[in-house]
Structure formats: C-alpha cells, structure tokens
C-alpha positions in Angstrom: -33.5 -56.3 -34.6 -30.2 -55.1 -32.9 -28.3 -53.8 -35.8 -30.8 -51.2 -36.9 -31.2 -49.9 -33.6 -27.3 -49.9 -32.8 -27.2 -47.7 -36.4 -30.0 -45.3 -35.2 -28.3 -44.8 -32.1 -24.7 -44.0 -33.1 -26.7 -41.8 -36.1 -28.5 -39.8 -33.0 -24.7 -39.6 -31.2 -23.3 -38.0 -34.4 -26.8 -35.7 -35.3 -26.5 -34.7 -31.8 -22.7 -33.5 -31.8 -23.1 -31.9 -34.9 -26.1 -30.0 -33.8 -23.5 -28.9 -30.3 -20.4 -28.3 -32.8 -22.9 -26.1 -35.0 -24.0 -24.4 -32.2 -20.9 -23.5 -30.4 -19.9 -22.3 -33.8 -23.1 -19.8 -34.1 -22.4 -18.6 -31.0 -18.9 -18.3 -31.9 -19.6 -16.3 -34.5 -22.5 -14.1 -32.7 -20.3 -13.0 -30.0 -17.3 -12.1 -32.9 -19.6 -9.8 -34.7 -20.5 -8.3 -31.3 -16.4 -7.2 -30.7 -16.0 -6.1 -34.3 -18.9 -3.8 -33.4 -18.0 -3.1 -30.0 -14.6 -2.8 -30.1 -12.9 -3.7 -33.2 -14.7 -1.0 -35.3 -15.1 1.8 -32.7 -12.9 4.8 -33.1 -12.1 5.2 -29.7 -10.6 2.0 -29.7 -8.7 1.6 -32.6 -5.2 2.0 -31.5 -6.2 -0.1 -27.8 -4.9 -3.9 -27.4 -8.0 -5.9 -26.9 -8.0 -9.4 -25.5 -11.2 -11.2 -24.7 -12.0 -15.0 -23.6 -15.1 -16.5 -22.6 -15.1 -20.3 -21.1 -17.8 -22.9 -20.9 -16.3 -25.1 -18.1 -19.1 -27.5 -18.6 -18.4 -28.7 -21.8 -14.7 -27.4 -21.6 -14.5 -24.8 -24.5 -13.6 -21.9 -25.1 -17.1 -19.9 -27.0 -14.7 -17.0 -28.1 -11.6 -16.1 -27.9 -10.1 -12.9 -29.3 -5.9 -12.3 -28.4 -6.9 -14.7 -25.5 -2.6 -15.8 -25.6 -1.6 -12.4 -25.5 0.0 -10.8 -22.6 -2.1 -7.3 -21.2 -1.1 -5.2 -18.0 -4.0 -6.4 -16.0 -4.4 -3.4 -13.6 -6.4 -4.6 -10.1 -7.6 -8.1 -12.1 -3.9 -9.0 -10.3 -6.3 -9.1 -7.3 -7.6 -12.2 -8.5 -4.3 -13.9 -8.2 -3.9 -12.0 -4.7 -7.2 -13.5 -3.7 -6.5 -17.4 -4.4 -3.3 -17.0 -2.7 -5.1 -15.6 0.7 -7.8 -18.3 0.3 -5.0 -21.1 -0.1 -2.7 -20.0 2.7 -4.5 -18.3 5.5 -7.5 -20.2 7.0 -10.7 -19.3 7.6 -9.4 -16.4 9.9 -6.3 -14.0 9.8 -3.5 -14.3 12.2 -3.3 -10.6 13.8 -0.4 -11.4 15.5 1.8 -14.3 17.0 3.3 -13.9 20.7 5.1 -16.1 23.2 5.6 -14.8 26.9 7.6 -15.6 30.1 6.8 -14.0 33.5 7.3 -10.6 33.2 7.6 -10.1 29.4 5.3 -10.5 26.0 7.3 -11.3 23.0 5.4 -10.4 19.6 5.8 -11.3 15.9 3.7 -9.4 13.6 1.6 -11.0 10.6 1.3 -8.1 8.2 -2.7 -7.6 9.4 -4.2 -4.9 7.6 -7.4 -4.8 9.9 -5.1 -3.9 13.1 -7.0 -0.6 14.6 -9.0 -0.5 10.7 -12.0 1.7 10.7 -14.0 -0.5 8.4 -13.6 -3.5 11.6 -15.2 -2.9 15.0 -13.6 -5.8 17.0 -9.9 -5.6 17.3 -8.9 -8.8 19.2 -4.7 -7.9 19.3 -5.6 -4.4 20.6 -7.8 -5.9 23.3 -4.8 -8.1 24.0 -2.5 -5.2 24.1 -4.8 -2.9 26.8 -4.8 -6.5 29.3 -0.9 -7.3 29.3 0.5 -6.2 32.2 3.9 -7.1 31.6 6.9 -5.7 29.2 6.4 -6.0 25.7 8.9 -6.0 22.9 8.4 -6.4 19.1 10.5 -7.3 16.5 10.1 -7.3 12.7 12.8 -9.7 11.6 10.2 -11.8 9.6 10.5 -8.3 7.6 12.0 -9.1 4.1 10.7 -6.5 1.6 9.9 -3.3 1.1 7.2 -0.5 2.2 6.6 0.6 -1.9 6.1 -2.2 -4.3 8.3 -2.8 -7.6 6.8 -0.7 -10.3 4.8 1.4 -8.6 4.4 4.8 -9.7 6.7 7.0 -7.1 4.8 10.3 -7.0 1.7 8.9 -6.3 3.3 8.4 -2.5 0.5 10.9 -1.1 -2.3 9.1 -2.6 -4.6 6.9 0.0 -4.9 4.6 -3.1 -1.0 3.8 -2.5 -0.3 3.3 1.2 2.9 1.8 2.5 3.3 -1.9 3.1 4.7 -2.9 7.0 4.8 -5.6 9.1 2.9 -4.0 11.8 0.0 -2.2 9.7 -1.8 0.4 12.1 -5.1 2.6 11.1 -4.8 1.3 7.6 -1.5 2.7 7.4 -3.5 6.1 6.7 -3.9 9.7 8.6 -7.7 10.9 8.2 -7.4 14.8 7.8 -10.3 16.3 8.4 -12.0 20.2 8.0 -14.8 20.6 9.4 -16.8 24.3 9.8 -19.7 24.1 12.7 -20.8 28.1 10.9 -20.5 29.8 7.6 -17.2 32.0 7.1 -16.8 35.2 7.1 -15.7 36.1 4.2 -15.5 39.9 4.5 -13.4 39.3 7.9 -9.8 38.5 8.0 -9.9 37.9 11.7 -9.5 34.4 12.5 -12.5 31.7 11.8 -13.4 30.5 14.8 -15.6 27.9 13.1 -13.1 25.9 11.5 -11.6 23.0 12.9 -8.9 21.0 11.3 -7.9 17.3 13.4 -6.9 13.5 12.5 -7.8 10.4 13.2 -5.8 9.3 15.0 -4.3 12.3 16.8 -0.6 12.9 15.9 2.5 14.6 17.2 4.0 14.6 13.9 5.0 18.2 12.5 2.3 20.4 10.5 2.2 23.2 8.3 -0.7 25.3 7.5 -0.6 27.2 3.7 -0.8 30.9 3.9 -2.1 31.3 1.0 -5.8 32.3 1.0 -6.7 31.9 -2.4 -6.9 28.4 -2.2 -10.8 26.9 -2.5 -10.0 23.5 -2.0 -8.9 21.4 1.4 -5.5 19.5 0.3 -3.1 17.6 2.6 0.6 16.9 1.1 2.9 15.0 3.4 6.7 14.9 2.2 7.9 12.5 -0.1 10.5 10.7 2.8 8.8 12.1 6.0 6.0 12.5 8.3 5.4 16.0 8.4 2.5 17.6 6.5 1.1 20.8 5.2 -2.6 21.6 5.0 -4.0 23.6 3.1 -7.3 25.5 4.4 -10.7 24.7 2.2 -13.6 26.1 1.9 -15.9 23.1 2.3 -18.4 22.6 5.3 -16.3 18.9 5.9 -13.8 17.4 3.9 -11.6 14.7 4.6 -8.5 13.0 2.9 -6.5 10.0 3.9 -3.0 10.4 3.5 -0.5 7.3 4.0 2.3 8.4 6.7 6.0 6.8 5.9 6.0 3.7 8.3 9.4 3.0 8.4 9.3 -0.7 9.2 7.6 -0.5 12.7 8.8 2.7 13.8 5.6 4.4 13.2 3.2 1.9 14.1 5.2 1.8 17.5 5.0 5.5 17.9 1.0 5.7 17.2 0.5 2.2 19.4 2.1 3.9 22.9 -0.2 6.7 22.2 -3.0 4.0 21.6 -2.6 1.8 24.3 -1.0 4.2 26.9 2.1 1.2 26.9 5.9 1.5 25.7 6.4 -1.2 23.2 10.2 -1.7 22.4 11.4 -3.0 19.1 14.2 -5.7 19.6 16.1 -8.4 17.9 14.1 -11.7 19.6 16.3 -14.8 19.4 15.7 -17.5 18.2 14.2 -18.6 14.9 10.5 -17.4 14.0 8.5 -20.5 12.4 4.5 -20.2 13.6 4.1 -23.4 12.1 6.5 -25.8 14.1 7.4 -23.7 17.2 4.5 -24.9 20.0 5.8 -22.2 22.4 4.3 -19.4 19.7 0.7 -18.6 20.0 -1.7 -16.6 17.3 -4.4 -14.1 18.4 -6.8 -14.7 15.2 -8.5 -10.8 14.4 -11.1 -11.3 11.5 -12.7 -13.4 9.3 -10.7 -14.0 6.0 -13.6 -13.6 3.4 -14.3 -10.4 5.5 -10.9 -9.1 4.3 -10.9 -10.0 0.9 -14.6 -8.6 0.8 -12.9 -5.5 1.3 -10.1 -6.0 -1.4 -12.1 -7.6 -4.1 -15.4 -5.3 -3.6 -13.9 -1.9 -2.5 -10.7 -3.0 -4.6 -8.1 -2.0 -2.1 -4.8 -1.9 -2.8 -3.2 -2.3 0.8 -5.5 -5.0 1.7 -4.1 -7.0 -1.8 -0.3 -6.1 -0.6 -0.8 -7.0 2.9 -2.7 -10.1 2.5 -0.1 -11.7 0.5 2.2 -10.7 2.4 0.5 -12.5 5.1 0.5 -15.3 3.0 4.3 -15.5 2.7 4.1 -15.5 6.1 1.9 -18.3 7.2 4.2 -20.7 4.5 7.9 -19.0 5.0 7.8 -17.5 8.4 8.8 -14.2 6.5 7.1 -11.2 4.2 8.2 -11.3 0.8 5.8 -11.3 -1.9 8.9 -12.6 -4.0 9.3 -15.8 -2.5 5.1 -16.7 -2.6 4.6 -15.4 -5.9 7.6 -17.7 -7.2 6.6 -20.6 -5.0 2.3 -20.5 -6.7 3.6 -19.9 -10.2 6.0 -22.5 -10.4 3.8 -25.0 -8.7 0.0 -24.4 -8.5 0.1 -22.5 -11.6 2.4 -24.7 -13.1 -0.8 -25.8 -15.5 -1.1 -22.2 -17.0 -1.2 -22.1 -20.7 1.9 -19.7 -20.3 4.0 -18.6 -17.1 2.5 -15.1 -15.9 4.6 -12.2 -14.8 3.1 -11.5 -11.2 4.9 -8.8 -9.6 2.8 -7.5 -6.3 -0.5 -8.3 -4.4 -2.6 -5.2 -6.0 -1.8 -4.6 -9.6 -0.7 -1.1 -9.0 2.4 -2.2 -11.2 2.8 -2.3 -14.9 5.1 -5.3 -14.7 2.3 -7.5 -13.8 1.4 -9.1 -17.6 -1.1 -12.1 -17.6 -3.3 -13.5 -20.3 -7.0 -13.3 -20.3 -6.7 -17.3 -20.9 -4.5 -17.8 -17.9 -7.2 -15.7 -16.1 -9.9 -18.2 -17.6 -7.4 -20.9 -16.0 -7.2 -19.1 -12.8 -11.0 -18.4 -12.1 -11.9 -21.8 -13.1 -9.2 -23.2 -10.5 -10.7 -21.2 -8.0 -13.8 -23.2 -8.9 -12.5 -26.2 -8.5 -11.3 -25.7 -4.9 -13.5 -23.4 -3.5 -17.1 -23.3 -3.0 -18.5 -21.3 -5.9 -21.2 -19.3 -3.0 -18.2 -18.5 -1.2 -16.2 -16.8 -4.3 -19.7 -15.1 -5.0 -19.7 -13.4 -1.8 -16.3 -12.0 -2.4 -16.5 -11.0 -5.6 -19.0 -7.6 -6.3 -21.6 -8.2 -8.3 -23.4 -5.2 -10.0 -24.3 -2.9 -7.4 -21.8 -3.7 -5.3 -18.3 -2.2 -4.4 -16.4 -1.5 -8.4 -19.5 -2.4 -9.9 -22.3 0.3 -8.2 -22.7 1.7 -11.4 -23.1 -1.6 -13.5 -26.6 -2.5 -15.0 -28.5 -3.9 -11.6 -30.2 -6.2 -14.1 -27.2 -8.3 -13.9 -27.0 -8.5 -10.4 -26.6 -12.2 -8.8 -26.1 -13.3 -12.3 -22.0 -11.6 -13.5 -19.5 -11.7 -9.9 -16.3 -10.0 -11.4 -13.2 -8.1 -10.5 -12.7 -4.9 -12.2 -9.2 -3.5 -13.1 -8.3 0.9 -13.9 -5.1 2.2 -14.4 -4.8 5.3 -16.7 -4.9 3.3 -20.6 -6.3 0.1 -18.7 -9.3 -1.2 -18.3 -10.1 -4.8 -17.4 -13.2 -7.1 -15.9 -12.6 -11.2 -15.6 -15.4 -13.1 -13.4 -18.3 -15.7 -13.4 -21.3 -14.9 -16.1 -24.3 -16.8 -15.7 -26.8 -16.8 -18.9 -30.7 -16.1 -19.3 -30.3 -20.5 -19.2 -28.5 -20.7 -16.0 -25.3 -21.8 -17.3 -22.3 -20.7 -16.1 -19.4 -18.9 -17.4 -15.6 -18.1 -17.2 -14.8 -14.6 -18.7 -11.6 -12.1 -19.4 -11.7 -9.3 -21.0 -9.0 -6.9 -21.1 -8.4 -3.7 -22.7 -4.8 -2.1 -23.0 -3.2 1.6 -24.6 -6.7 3.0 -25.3 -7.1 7.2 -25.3 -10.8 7.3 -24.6 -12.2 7.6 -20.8 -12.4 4.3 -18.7 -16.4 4.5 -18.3 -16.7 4.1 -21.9 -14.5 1.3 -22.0 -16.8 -0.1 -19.1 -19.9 0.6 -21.3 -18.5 -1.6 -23.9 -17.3 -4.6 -21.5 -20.9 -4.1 -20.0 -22.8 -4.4 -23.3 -20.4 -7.5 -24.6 -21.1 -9.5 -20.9 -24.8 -8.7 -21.1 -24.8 -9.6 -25.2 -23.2 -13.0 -24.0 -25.4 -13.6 -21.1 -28.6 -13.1 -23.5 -27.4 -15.5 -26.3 -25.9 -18.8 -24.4 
C-alpha cells in the first residue's frame, strides 16, 4: 500500500509546482501586457528609458522584470540608500553634538545635525545646553572633510531652498525665511510709501539687503548672490508670501555668526587638539537632539534634500570620526552591498546628482535588505504611503497597502517601495523612468495605474 501512495504524493508535488510555475508565468505575462500598454506603446514615452521590477520575496522571484539590469539616474529613490545608511549607523537617536569641558571652558565637535534650531522640531536639546553653560566655548570643525555643494549638482540652482548647503554645524535648516506680509490693501493710486507692508526673516539677520526699484514687478522674489550673503528682494504684491533661501555657510562661519545672536554667547572657532574619535575617547560626551525615524520621516515623506545630505554625513561621522560622504558610501558598497547584482554608482545622500546610476534590481536588493534587518512597521512609518508627504496626490485607495519613495528631476521620474496585494502578500517594486519629454504627473499616472494593476492581480 506504500508505493501507490508515495506515487500520488510526488504526482501532487509536481501538479502543484506546475500549477505555481503556470501561474507566475500568467502573471508574468499579465503585468507585460500592462507596460506595453502603459508605457511601451504610449507616445509620450517612446523615446523614455523604462526599467521596471517587481519581487515576490516569499517565494524569491522576480514576477516581472523589464530593463531590471540596466543602470537609470534614480533622482530622490537615492534616498533609499541614504535611509539604510542612517538606520545602520546612527541609533535610535541623533547625536546633536559631542562636547568635553574643563573648569572654565566647553569644547564642542559638531555632528552634522540637521534639526539644530529646525522649525519642523520644537525641543532643541544642544540649544538648551548652549543658553545653561556658563563658561567659554569654542568650536571646531576639523571632523569637516567635504564640501558645502555636492558633486554633480546643478550650480545655478544655489538659490533654491530645494538645494541648501551642507555644514558641519547646520543652523535654521541652513535656510533664511523671507517673508512679505501686508496687514491692509495697497494703494495703488499712491506712490507714497506703503505703510502696510512689512518685509522680515526668520531668523533676524545683519547680513546686507537690497530692495528692487523696480515697480513693475507682481511677484515677491528673494535672490541672494551666487558666493555671498547679501540679498535683494524684490517687493510683491501678495497679502504674505514667503521663500526660503539657503545663505552660504562657509564651514561654521555662519552658523557661529547666527548662534551669538541666538544665544546672546561668543562662540570661537579653534583648532582643538587632540584627535576627535566619539567612539573610543570616554572624556567626549554626546547631547542626543531627536529621534532618528523622526528625521528620516522628514527626508523620506517630505523628500528633503538637506536632511538626506546631512544625515549621511552624520553617518560618516558616527563610523570615521569625520564628514565625508566619500568615505561611507565606499565603505556600504564595497561591504554591505557587496551582494548587489551589480556595483551602484552612489554619489551623495539626496539624489540631486545625475551621477548617482542604480538598477531597479539593485533597488529590489536594497528594499528587501532593509527587510531583513529592520522591522517592516518601522520602514512603513518612514516611508509615505498615499496621502502622505510625495504621495498626497496618490489614489487614497492604496493607502496602508503601497509605502514608497518617489524620485523628480526634470526627464526623471521614479517610485521603488513595498506593494501589498488585494491577497495580503507582499511586494518588492522599482520602477524607473529616464529621458522622457512629457510632464512628470503623467508619468506618475502611469506608475500609479501599473502598481494598482499589480496589486489587483497577485
């Protein structure tokens, strides 16, 4: 009575994988006739690179992959890579700044904190610190080893908020906030002045201004100098307007400046001897400022720039004892990411660069290592889901069910994340669309409809 049964078993084990293999190929096949429809065959997107992968880390297959070896500028999806770094290297809380202290002096090395004095945090622990000293305090920024403007951004972009300098020492976001404001409607018939207008920043600066003379202008515009901190504004004719323009930090010169003003304390930049190294030097203590996923909330949902540089940065930091984002980008792609199905070029912490080129498999490799050693709830709370952050104007239908990082630079559109379908499994997804000429909400109408399609059909 054995044999038969061991025949009808191992006929049920075969029956069974064909039935899987036949079914990974429908779906296979399903989601193909999707792109050719979606992207292959629309007009808009004929000359565009296209690159799409979809994981099933369950059974460990890929369902689809279209160009998934080919190399894309991945725009802000470079966050992603930004993102594992900070949860690998910082803790559970950022270091806002490392001190030791005799009897009548305070020695501080900065971290590269991006929440320092940030209007988004309320609690600012190392300001706190800074009001209670009493005694002399000197700063030095010899963990300092790269530069305020990353390699490959674009230069003239210098005024934009979306492209703020990196420091060692980041203040108020490393931004001015200009703002008009009008308490009563102009008179427009009167060319006496308009005593209703008020034009200020946050926070106050003695740093030289400008105002346009020419009245023609409709529109309230701020334009610092390429090299300088000195600013002309021109007059609007909104109620309030604001605009955050970066000011040149010039290593800690700035933040210095704005600090004494801040904290009513001189603060004097020095060469501190001895070696900096937080993690072996027991004289060094850390004032912790925020809660890390708090932080990369902010850089993953709101997908900001200066929170990506700094924060890797930061993470150089915490392993060297020194900011370069050369040094940990060489260090996690030769060793953690040693298992990539090809070596990415990773270039800076926020994707503002066109040298960054990655896969949309190594990003299937990348997301579904963050699985691995991170709780999945916690990645879901950093990454926006739809109607969150990048993706407010996504379908809300898909919210708590696709957590993904968007990516926009002008020809570049990308979205890689975590899909779950109408069956509750879950997914691994890239895709990634390069050198199209239409508008980048279309190209987000299509991702939307493939990730939706999927989710419907597996």
């Amino acid at each position: 009575m054995r044999m038969p049964t061991k025949k009808v078993s191992g006929f049920t084990s075969v029956l069974v994988c064909v039935l899987l293999l036949l079914s990974s190929c429908s779906v296979n096949q399903k989601i193909g006739k999707k792109v050719k429809s979606t992207f292959l065959k629309n007009k808009n997107l004929s000359n565009a690179h296209i690159g799409i992968s979809i994981y099933d880390p369950a059974s460990n297959k890929f369902l689809y992959n279209y160009q998934g070896e080919s190399f894309f500028i991945p725009a802000s999806n470079t966050k992603i890579l930004t993102c594992y770094a900070a949860l690998k290297y910082l803790g559970d809380s950022i270091a806002g700044i490392r001190y030791r202290e005799d009897d009548t002096a305070v020695y501080l090395f900065p971290t590269g904190d991006p929440s320092f004095l940030h209007k988004d945090f309320h609690s600012h622990p190392v300001h706190d610190f800074f009001k209670r000293t009493t005694k002399s305090v000197y700063i030095t920024d010899q963990s300092w080893k790269t530069e305020a403007l990353g390699n490959g951004w674009v230069w003239n972009d210098y005024n934009s908020s979306y492209m703020t300098e990196r420091s060692p020492l980041p203040v108020y976001g490393n931004n001015i906030r200009w703002i008009q404001e009008r308490t009563a409607e102009e008179n427009k018939d009167s060319m006496a002045f308009d005593q209703s207008l008020s034009i200020y920043s946050l926070p106050e600066v003695n740093w030289k201004v400008r105002f346009n003379t020419d009245l023609s202008k409709s529109r309230f515009f701020v334009q610092r100098k390429k090299n300088e901190n000195v600013y002309e504004i021109t007059q609007g004719t909104e109620k309030k307007k604001e605009q955050q323009v970066p000011f040149v930090t010039n290593g800690l010169l700035a933040a210095v400046e704005l600090l004494r003003d801040t904290i009513n304390k001189q603060i004097a930049i020095t060469l501190i001897p001895g070696s900096y190294k937080p993690f072996n030097n027991p004289a060094i203590k850390t004032i912790y400022s925020q809660p890390t996923d708090s932080i990369l909330k902010i850089m993953m949902q709101q997908s900001d720039n200066f929170f990506a540089e700094q924060l890797l940065l930061m993470a150089a930091n915490e392993k060297y004892g020194f900011m370069d984002e050369d040094s940990i980008i060489n260090f996690i792609v030769e060793t953690v990411f040693n298992h990539f199905p090809q070596k990415p070029r990773w270039v800076d912490g926020s994707g503002l660069s066109r040298y960054n080129l990655l896969s949309p498999k190594q990003f299937i490799t990348l997301l579904n290592t963050m699985k691995n050693e991170f709780p999945l709830e916690q990645l879901k709370t950093i990454f926006p889901t739809p109607g969150q952050g990048t993706l407010i104007d996504y379908s809300k239908s898909d919210s708590g069910f696709v957590y993904a990082k968007t990516g926009t630079l002008s020809g570049v559109v990308a979205l890689s994340g975590f899909l779950y379908t109408k069956k509750n499994k879950l997914l691994i997804f890239s895709f990634l669309v390069n050198n199209h000429r239409t508008t980048a909400t279309e190209v987000r109408k299509n991702l939307q409809q493939l990730a939706d399609f999927v989710r419907n059909i597996y």
